[in-house]
Structure formats: C-alpha cells, structure tokens
Backbone bond lengths (Angstrom), bond angles and torsions (degrees), N, CA, C in turn:
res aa  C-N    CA-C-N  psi(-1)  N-CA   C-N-CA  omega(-1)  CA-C   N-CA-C  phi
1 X - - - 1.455 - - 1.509 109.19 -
2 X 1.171 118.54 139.51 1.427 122.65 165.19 1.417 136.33 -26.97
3 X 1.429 160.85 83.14 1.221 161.37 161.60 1.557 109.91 -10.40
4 X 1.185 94.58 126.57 1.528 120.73 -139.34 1.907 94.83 -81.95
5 X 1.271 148.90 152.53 1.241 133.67 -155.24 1.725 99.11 -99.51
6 X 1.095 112.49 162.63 1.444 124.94 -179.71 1.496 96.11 -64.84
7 X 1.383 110.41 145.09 1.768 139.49 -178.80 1.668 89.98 -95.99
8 X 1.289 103.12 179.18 1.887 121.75 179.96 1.310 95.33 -103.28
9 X 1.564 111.63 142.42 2.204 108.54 161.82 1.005 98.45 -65.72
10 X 1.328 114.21 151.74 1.428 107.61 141.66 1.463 135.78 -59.78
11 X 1.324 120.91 -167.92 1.422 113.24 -167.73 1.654 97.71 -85.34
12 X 0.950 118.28 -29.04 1.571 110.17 178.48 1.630 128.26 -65.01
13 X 1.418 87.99 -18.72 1.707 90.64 168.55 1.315 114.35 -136.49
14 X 1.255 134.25 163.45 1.519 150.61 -170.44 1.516 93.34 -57.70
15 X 1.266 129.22 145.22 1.027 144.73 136.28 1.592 123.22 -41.59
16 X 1.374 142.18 133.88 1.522 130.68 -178.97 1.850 95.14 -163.99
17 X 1.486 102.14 163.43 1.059 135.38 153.53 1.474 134.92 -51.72
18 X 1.152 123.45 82.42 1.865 118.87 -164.97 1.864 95.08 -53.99
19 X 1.437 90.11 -56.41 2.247 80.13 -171.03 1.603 105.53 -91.17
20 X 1.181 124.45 39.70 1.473 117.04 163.13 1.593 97.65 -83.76
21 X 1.487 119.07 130.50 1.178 127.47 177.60 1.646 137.39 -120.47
22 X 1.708 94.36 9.06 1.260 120.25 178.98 1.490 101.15 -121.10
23 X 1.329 123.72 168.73 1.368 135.32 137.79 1.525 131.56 -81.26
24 X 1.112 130.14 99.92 1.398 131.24 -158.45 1.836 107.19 -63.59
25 X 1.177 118.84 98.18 1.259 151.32 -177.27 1.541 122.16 99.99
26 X 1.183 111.15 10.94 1.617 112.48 -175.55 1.716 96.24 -108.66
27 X 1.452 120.67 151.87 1.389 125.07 179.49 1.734 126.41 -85.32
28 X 0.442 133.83 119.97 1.316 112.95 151.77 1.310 140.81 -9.38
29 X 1.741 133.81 106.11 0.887 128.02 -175.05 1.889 119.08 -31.71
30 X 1.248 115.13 122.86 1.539 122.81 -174.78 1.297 106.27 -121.34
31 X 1.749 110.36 -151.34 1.561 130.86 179.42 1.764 91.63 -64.17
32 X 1.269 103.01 158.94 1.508 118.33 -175.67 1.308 100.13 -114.24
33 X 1.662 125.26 149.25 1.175 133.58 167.87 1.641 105.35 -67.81
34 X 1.015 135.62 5.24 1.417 90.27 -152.94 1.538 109.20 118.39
35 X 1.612 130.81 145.97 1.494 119.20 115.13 1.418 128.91 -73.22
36 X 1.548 116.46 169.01 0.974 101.57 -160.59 2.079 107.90 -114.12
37 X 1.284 134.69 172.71 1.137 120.57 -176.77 1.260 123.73 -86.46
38 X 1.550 135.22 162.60 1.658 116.53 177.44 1.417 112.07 -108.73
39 X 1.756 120.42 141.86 1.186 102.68 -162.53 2.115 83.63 -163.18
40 X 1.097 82.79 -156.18 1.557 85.84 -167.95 1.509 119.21 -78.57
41 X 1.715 115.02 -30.54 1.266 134.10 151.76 1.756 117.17 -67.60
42 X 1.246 111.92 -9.50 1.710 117.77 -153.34 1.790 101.86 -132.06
43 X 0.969 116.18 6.11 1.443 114.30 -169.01 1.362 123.10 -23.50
44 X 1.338 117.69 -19.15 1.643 118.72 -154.81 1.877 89.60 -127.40
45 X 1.107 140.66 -5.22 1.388 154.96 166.01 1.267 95.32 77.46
46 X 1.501 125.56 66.79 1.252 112.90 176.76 1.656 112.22 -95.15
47 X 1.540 128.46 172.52 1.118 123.97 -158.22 1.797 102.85 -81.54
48 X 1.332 94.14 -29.79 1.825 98.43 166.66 1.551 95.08 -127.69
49 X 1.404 107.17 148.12 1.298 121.81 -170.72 1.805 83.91 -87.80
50 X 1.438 104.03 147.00 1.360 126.86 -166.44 1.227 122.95 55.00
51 X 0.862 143.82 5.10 1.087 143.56 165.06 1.568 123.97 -121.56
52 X 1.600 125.19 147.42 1.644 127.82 -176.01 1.544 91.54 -99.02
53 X 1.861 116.53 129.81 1.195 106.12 153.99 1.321 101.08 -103.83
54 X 1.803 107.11 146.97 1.739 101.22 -150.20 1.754 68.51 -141.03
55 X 1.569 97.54 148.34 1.290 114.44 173.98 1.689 100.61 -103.08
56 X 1.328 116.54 159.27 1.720 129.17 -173.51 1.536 115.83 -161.90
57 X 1.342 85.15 154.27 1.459 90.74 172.86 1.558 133.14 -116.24
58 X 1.213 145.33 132.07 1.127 145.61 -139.50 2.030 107.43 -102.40
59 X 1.388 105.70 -12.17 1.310 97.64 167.50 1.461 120.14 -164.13
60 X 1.771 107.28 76.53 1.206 133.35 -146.93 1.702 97.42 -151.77
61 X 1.853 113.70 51.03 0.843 99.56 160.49 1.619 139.11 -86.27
62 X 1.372 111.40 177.67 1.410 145.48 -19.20 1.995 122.52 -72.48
63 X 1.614 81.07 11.41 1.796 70.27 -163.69 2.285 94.36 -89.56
64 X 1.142 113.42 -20.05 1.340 123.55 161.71 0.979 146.23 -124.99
65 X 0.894 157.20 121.54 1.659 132.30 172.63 1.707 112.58 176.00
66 X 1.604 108.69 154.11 1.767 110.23 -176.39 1.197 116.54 -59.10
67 X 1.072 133.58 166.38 1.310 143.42 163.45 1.367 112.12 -99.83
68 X 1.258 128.61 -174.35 1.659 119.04 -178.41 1.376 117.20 -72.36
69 X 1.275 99.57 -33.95 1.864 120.69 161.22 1.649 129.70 -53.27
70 X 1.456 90.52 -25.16 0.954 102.72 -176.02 1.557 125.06 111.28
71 X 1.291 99.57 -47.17 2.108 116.16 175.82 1.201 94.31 -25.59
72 X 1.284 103.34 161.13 1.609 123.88 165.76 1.710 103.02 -89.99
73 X 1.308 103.24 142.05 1.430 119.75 162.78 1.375 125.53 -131.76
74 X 1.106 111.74 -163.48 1.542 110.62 -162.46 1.313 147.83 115.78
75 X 1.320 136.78 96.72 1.319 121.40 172.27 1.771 131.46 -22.57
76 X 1.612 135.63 -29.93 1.010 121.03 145.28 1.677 117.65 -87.01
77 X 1.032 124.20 -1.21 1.906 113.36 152.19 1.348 119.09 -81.25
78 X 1.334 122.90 -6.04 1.512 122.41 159.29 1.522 129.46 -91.14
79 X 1.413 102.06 -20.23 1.819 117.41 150.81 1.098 108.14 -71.27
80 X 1.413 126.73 -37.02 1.217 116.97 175.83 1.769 116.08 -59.08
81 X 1.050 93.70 -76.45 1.660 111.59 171.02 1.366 115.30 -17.66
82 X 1.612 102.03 -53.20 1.235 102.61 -176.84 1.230 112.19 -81.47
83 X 1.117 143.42 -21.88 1.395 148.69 -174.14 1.719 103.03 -49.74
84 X 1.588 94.47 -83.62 1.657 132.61 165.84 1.542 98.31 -12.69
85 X 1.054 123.97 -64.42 1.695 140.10 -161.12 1.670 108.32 -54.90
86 X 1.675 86.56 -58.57 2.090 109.84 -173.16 1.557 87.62 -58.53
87 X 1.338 120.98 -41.63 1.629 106.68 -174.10 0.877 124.12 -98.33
88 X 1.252 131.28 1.29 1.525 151.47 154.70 1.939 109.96 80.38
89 X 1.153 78.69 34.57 2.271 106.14 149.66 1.567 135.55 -93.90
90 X 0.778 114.69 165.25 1.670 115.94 -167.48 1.609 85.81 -135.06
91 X 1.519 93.70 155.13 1.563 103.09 -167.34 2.042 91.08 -119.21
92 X 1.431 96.54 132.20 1.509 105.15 160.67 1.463 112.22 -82.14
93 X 1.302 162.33 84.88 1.175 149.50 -176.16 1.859 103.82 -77.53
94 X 1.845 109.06 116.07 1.144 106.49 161.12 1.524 130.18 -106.25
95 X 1.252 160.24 130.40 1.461 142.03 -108.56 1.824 75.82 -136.41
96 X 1.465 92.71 139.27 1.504 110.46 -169.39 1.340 119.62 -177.48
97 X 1.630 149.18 151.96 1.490 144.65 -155.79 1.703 86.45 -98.03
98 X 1.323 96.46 -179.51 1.241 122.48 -142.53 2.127 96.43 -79.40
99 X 1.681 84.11 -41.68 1.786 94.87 -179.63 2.013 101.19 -71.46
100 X 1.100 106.97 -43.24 1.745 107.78 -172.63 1.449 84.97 -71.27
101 X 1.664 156.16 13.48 1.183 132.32 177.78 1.949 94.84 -100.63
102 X 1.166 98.46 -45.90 1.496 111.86 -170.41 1.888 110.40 -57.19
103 X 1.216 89.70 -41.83 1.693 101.96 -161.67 1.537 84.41 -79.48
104 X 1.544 129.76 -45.51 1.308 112.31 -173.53 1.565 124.55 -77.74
105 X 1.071 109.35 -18.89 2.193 116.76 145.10 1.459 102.20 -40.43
106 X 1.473 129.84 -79.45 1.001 118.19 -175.61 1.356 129.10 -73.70
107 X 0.960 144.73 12.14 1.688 155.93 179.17 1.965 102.80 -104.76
108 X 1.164 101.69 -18.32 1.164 98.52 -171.20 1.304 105.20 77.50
109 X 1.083 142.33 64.82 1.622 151.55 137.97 1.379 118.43 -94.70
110 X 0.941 126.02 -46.31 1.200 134.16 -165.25 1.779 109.78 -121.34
111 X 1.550 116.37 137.56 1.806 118.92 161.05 1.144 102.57 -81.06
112 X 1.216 126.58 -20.24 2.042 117.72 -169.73 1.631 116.94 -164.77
113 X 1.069 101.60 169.38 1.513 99.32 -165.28 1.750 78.82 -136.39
114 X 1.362 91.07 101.75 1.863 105.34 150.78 1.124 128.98 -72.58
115 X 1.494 137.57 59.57 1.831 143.30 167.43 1.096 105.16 -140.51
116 X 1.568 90.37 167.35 1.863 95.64 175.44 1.458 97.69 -85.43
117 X 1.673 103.23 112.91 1.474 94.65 163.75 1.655 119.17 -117.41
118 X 0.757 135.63 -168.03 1.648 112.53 -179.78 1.443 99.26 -129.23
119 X 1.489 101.91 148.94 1.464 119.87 -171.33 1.891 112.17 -77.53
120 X 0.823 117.14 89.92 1.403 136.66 177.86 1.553 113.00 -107.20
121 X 2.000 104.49 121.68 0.995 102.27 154.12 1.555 150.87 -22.46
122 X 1.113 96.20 -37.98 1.758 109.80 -175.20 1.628 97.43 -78.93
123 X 1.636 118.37 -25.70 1.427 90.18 -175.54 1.013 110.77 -112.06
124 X 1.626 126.91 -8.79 1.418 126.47 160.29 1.823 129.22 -52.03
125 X 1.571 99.99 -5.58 1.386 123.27 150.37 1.450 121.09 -41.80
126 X 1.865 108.17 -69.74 1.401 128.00 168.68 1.429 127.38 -77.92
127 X 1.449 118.95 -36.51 1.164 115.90 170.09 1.493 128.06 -125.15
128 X 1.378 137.08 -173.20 1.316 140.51 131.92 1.406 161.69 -69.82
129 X 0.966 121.29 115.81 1.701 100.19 -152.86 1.853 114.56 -102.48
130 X 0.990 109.54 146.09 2.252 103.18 176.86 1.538 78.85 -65.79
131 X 1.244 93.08 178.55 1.452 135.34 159.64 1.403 124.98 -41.27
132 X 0.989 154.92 157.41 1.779 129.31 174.71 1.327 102.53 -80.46
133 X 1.599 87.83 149.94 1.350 109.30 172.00 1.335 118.75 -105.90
134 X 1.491 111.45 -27.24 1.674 112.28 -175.89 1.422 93.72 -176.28
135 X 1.630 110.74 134.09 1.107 141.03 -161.70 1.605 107.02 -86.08
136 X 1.164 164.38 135.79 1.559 141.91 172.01 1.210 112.27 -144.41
137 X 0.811 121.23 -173.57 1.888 133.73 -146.43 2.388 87.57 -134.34
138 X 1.496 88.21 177.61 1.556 93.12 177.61 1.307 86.18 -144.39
139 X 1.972 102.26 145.20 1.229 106.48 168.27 1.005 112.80 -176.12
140 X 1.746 95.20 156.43 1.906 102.32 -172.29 1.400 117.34 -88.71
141 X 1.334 87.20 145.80 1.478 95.44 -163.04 1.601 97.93 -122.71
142 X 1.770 105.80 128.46 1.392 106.38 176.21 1.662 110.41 -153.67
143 X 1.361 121.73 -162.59 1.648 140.70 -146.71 1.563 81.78 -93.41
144 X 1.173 124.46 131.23 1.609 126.72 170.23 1.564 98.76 -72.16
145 X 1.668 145.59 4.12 0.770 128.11 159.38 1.578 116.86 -75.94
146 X 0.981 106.86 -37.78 2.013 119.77 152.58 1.432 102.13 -6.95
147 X 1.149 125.65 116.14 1.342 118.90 137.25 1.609 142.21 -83.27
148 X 1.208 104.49 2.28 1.899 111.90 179.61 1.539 105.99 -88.62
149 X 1.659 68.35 160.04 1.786 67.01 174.99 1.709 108.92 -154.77
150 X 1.139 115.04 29.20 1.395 129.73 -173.01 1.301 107.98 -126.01
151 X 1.392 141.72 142.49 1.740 163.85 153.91 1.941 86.77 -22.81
152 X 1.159 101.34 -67.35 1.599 106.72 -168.04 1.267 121.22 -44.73
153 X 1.800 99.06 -38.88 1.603 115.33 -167.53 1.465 108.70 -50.89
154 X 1.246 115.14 -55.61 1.685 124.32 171.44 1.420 124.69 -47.45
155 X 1.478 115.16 -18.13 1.638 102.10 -164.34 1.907 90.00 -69.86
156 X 1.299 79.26 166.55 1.913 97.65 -157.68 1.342 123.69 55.22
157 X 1.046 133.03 22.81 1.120 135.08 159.82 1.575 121.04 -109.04
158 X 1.522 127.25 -169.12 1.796 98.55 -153.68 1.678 61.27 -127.06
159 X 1.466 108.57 140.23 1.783 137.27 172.07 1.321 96.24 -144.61
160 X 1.899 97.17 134.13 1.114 113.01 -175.75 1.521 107.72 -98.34
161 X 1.222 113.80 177.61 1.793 129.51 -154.25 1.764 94.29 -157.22
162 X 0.848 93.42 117.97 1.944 100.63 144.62 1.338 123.26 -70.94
163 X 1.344 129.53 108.21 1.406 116.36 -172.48 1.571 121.98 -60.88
164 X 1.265 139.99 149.22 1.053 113.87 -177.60 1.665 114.73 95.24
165 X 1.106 102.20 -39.90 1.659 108.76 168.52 1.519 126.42 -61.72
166 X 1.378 115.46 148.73 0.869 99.21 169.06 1.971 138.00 -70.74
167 X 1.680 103.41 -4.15 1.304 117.11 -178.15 1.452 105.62 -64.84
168 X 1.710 116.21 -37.95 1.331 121.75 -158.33 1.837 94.34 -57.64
169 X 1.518 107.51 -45.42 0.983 95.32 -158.54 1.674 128.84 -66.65
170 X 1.927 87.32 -27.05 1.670 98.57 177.61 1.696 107.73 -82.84
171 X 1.372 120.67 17.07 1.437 107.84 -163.50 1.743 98.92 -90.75
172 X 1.840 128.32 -46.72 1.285 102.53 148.50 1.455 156.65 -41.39
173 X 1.517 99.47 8.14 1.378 105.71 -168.29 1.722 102.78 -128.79
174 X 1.320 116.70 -30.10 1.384 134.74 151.61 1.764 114.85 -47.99
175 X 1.118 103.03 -61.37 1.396 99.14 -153.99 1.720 93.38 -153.42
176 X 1.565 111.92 60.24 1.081 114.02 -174.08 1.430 132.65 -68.90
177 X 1.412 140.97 31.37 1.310 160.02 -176.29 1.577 115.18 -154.90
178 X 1.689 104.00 16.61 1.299 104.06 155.20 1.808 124.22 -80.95
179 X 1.634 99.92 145.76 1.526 93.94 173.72 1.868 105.29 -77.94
180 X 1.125 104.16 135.17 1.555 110.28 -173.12 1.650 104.33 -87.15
181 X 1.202 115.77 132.37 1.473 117.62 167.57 1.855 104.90 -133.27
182 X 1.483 87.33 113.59 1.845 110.75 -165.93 1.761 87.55 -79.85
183 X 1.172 105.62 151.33 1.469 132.54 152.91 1.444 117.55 -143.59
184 X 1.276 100.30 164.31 2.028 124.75 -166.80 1.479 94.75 -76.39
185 X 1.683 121.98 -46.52 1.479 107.17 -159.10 1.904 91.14 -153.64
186 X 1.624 112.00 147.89 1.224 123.10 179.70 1.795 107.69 -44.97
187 X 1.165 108.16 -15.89 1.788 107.33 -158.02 1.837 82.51 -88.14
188 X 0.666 111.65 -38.57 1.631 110.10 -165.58 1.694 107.54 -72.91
189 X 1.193 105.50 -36.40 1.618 118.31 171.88 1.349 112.63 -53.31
190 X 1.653 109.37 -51.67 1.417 108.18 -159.67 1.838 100.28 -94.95
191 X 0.904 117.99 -8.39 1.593 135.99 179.16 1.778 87.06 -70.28
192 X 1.023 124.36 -54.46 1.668 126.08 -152.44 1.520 91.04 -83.37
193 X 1.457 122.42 -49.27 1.574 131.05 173.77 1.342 109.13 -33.26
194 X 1.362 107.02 -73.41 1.382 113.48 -179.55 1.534 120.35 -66.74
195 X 1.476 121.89 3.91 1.883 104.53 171.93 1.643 78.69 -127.41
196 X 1.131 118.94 58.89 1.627 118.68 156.17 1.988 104.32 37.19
197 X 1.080 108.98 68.02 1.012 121.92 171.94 1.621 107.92 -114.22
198 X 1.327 113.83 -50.12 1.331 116.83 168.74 1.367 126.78 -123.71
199 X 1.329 125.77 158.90 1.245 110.20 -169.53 1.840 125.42 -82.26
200 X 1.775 101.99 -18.74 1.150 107.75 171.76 1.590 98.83 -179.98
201 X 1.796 99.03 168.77 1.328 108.52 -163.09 1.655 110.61 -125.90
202 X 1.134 125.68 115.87 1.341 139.40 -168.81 1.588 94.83 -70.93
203 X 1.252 114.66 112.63 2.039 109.37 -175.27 1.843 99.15 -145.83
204 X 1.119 114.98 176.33 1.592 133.92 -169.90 1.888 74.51 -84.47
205 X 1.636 96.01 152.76 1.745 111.67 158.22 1.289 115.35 -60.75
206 X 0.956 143.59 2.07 1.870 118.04 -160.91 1.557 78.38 -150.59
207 X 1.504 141.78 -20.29 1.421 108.89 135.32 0.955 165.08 -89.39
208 X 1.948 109.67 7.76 1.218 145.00 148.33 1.592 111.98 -53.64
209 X 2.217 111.21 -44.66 1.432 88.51 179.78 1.346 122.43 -96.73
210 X 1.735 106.87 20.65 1.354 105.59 171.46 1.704 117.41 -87.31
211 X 1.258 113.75 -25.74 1.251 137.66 -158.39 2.104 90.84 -102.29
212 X 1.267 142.34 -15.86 1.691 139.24 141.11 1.567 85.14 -57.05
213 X 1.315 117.44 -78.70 1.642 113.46 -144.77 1.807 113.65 -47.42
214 X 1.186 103.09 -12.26 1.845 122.50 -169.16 1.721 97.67 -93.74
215 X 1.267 110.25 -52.54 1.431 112.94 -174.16 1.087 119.80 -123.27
216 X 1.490 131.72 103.75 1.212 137.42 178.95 2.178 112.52 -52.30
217 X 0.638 122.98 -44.42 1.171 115.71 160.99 1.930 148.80 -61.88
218 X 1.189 92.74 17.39 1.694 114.69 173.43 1.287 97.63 -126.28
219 X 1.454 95.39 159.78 1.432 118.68 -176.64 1.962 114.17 -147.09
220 X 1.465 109.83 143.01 1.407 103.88 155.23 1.600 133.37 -54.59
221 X 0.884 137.27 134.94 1.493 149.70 -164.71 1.139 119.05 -105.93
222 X 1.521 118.80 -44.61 1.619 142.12 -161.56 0.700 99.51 -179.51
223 X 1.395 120.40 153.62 1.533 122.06 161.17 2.059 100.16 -146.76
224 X 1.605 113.57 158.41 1.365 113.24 178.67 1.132 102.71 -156.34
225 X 1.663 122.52 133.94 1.498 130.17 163.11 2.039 108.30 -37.51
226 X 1.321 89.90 136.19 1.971 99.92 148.01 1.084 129.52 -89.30
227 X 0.861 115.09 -179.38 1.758 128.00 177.19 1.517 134.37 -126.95
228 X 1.792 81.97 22.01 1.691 88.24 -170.29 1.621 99.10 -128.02
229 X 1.518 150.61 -150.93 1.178 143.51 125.64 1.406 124.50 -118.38
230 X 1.086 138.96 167.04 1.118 132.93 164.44 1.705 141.80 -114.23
231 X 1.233 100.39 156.82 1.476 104.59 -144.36 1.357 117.71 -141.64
232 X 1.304 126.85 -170.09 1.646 137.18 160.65 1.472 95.67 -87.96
233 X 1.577 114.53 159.85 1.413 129.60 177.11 2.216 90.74 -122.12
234 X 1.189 89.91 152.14 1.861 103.33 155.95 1.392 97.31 -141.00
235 X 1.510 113.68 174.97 1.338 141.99 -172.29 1.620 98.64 -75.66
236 X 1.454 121.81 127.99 1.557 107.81 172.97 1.256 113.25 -62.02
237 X 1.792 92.66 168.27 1.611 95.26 -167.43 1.273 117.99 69.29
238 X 1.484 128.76 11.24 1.456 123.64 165.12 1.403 113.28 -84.51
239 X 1.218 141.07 56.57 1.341 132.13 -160.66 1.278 104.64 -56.04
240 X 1.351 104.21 -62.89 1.890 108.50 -164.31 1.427 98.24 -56.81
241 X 1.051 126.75 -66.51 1.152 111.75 -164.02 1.668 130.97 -52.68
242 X 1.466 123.98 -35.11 0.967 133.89 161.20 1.432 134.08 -69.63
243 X 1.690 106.35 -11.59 1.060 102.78 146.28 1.387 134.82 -81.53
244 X 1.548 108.94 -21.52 0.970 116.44 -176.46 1.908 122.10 -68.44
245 X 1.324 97.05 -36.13 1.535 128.01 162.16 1.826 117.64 -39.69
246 X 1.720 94.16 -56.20 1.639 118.03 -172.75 2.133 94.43 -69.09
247 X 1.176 101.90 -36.89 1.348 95.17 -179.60 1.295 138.64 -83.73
248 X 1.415 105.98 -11.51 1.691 126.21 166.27 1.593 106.52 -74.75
249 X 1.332 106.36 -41.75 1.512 125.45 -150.04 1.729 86.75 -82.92
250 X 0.936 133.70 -27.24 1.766 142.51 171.15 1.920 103.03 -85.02
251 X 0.850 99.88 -43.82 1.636 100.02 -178.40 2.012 97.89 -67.52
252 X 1.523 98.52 -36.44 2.082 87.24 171.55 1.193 115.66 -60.01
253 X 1.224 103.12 -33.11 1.823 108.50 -152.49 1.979 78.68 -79.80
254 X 1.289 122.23 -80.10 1.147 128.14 -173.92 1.297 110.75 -3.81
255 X 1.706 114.88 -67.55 1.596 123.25 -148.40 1.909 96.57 -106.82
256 X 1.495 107.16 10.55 1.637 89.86 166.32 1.902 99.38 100.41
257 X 0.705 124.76 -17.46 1.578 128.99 170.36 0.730 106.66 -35.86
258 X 1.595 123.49 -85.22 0.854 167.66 -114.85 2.022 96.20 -84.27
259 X 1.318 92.13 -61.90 1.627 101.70 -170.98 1.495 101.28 -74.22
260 X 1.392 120.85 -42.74 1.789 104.39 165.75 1.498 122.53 -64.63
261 X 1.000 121.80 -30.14 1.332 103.02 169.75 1.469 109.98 -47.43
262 X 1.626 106.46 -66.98 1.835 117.70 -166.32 1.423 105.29 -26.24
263 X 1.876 104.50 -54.57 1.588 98.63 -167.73 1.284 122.34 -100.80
264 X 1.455 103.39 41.51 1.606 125.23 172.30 1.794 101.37 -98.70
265 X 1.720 115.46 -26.16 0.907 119.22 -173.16 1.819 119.36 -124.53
266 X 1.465 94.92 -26.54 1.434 92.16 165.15 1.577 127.23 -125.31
267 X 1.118 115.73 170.74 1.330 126.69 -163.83 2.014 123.10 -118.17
268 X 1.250 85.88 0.14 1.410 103.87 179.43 1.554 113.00 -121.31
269 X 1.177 119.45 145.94 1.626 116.74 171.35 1.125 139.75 -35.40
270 X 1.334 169.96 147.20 1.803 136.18 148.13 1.212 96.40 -58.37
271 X 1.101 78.81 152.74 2.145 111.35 169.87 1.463 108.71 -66.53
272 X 1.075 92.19 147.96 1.880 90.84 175.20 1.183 117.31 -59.29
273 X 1.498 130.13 -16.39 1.214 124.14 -173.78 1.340 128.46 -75.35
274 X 1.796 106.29 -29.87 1.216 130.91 154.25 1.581 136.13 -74.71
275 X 1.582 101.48 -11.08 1.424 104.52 133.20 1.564 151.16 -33.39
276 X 1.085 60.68 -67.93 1.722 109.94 -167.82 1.915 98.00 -62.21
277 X 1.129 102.39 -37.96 1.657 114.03 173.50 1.587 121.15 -61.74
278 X 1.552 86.79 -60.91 2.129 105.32 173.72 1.482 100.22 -116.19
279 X 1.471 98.02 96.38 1.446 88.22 -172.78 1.922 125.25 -88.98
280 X 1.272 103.17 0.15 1.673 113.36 130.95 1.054 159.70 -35.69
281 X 1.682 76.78 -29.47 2.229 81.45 153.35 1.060 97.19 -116.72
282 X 1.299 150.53 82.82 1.568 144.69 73.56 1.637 126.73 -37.54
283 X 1.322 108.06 -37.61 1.381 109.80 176.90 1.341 87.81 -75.44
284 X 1.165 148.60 -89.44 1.344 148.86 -136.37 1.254 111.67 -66.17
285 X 1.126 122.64 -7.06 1.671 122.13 -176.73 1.614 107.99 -136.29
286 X 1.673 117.26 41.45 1.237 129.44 -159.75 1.434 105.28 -41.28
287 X 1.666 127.42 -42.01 1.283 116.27 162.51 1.331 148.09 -14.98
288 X 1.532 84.92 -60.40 1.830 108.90 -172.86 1.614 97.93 -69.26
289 X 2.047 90.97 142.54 1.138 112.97 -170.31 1.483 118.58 -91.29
C-alpha cells in the first residue's frame, strides 16, 4: 500500500521531513582530516580548532533529525548546541548512519557523534561516551492491522533493525527466531513497515512514539526497559574534551536546561535510572519515580 503522507509537528517541536535523508548543505560523512592536536588555541584536540565536527543523523527522531530546511534538530542537537555555546565552539554537523558515525570517531572524521546512541559494551571498546542523557525502553513497532502483541509473537516473521543500532543487537535476544531485515536509516525501516514489506520494526521508545504521531497507521506491539543509557560518543582518548562535555552537560541539568529541553521533546518522565545519574532532577521532575 502506498506510504502514508507526512502529519504537521506540533507546536512544541519544529516541523521536519520523515524521508529527508540528507542535511541540506552539510555533506555526507567522507575522508577524515585527521585528529587534531592540543594546544593553547586547541585545548580539547579538536580536528579544527574552534569548532566540533559532530556526526548526525537525519531521521532519528526526536533525539535527531532534518527539518524541512534541512537544519539538524533534535533534543541531542540542542545539548549539543548548547554545549558548543557554554564553551564558545560552533558545531559542523555532518549527516551520516549510525555505523558511519562510530567508525568515523575512530578514523578520525569526526570529534562527536550527535544521536541517541546507546552505551554498549561492544562499543565502549571503540569509543567514549558523556554521561547519560536519556534512559529508553525498546520496541516493536508495527501495522495496527497486526494483531500481536508480544516479543514472541514475531519470531518468524521478517523485523527490521538499523544496523549498527543498538536494537540489532537486542533483537536476537528479544525475539530470537525472527527473520532480520537490516536497513541504513530508521526512514527506510518505517517506509518498508508501512507498504507491508515487513512485519515490524525493532526501534528505541520515543522513536517509535514519534514515528505513531507521523503515521496514523502503526502501532506499539511490546515494549521493554534497557540496560544501557543513552548519550553522545567522542573518539577515545579524548579526555579533555569529554570532560569538558560531562561538565556543561551537569551545569544544564544544574541550572534547569537541561530539564526544559527534555520536555520540549518528551512527554514521559525519566526513568529512575536517569535519575539516579543527575540526581537534580528529582526536584524538577517531582513525578518521576
């Protein structure tokens, strides 16, 4: 069946493009300069002094994604933003999948990877991660003509994965006798979802309920806490800089930033676990348990 037409944002968030898959004037992750050296102009060893080249993703909402313009948005491009600012840097944003974000940390392309990616052993191997930023849930995402509604319900059926994600990795362990169907970027997943190409899509919670609010015809299936959080990545061995990162990112939470942004973009509490991290927003989120 036909792919269902783009919905309006609401007023609380930017308006954007679900299948825009570029950033309108930024390149494509490429050849890397280099890292860069630390020095009195360079303190944080970035690959250009003053400036963050930050890798992103173009349809990874709410924590990323284009606007119709193209800009990057997002609840982690506004940590970003704000970060950059308190330290008085400007951010290059280059638009790239989740695996070209990781590999380009280590290749020296990139100082940071702007998405929600989740902090996993396997990649704390290659890279570094801030502090958490937001705690999330996993979940299947499918056709409200679907009738399941259990992890199990799917095995033998074809569920898609972002490669590189962290879903791919929990999806043998989720729903281990599913046929896996990998894609480059969430837009392509839910594009195939919706013309019955697949039966459902293994995604983070809060981009499953950005991607209902876009298309009236999907639905939640299951849903289950993680065990990891999510965050910004740097290149290992960035000390300064990531500390420097961890200390802006505490100065948001501190002075209230931090918690308006969240509920500029989300609609649910943090998890206790992310409490439990900045434990300053307990007051500010008297709710959360």
């Amino acid at each position: 069946m036909p792919t269902a037409p783009l919905s309006s944002r609401s007023a609380t968030r930017p308006r954007r493009s679900l299948l825009a898959i570029a950033l309108s004037g930024l390149v494509l992750a490429g050849c890397g300069s280099g890292t860069g050296t630390s020095g009195d102009d360079n303190p944080y060893g970035l690959i250009e002094a003053g400036t963050i080249r930050s890798a992103t993703q173009t349809g990874q909402p709410p924590f990323a994604y284009a606007e119709d313009s193209g800009k990057p948005a997002g609840f982690i491009i506004d940590v970003t933003d704000e970060a950059a600012k308190r330290l008085g840097l400007k951010v290059d944003y280059k638009a790239t999948t989740v695996t070209g974000s990781l590999t380009g940390l280590t290749a020296g392309q990139f100082d940071l990877a702007s998405s929600g990616l989740g902090v996993t052993a396997e990649r704390q191997k290659s890279v570094s991660f801030t502090k958490p930023l937001f705690w999330s849930t996993v979940v299947v995402l499918t056709a409200k003509s679907s009738k399941i509604s259990t992890f199990d319900g799917f095995n033998g059926k074809r569920v898609g994965v972002v490669t590189g994600s962290s879903q791919e990795a929990q999806l043998p362990v989720k729903i281990p006798k599913a046929d896996p169907v990998r894609f480059q970027t969430q837009n392509a997943a839910v594009s195939q979802l919706l013309n019955g190409q697949i039966d459902a899509f293994l995604v983070g919670g809060p981009d499953a309920t950005e991607f209902m609010k876009q298309y009236s015809g999907l639905r939640q299936a299951a849903s289950a806490p993680v065990d990891h959080p999510t965050s910004m990545a740097v290149p290992k061995n960035h000390t300064a800089f990531l500390k420097a990162l961890d200390k802006e990112i505490a100065s948001m939470v501190k002075d209230g930033t931090y918690a308006k942004l969240y509920r500029k973009y989300f609609s649910t509490q943090p998890e206790p676990e992310l409490i439990a991290a900045w434990p300053a927003l307990a007051a500010q989120f008297p709710g959360a348990k």
